[in-house]
C-alpha positions as CSV (number, residue, x, y, z in Angstrom):
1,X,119.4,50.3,44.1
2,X,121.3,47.0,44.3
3,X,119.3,43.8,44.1
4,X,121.1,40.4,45.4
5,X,120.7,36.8,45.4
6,X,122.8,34.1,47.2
7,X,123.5,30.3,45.0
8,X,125.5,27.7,46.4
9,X,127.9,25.8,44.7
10,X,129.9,22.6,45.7
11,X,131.6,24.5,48.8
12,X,131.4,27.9,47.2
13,X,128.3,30.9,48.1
14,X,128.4,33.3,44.7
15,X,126.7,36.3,46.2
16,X,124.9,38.0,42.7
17,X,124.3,41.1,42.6
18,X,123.3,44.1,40.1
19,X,123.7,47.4,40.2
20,X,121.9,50.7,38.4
21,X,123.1,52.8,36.3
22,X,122.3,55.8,34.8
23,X,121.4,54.7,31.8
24,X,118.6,52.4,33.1
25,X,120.5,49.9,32.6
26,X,122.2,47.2,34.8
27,X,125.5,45.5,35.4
28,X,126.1,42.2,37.0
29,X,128.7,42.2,40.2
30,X,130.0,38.6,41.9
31,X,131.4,38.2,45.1
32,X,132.7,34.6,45.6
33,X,133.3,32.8,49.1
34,X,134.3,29.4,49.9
35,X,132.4,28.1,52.7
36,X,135.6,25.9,54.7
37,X,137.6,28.0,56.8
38,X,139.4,30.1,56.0
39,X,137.2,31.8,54.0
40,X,138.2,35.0,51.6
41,X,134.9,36.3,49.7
42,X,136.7,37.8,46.5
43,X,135.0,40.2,44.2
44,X,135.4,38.6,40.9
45,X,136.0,40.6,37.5
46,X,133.1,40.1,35.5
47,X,131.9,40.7,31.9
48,X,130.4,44.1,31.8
49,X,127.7,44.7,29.8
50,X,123.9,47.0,29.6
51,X,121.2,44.5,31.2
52,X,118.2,45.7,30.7
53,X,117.0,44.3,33.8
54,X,118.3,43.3,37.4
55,X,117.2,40.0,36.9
56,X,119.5,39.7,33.8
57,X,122.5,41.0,35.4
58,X,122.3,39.1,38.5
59,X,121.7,35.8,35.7
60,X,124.9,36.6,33.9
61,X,126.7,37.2,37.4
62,X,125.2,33.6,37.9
63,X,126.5,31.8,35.0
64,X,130.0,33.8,35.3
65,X,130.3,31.9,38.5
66,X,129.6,29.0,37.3
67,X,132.5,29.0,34.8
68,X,135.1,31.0,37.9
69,X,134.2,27.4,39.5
70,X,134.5,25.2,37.1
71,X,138.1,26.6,36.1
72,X,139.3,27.3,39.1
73,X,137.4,26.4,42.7
């Protein structure tokens, strides 16, 4: 099961997303695109870590993209 949500960000979409795991746990996943032609979306290495929850995962993707923009969109 893979739960997503979409933020904007100046001229960036970070697609958040979390995945199951066996464990009953969850890890976050980030997929950043720029929204000006030409537009890559790049899978971005992120923290890995045992989220108890989707909601936490997909918050930690969150604030992960948050810093990938700040340093570097």
């Amino acid at each position: 099961m893979i739960d997503t949500q979409t933020f904007r960000l100046k001229d960036y979409e970070l697609i958040c997303s979390a995945v199951a795991r066996d464990n009953g746990c969850f890890e976050p996943v980030l997929v950043i695109a720029k929204q000006a032609w030409p537009s890559r979306p790049r899978m971005i290495a992120v923290r890995c870590g045992a989220h108890p929850s989707a909601a936490v995962a997909i918050e930690s993707a969150h604030a992960q993209g948050l810093e990938w923009v700040a340093n570097f969109g």
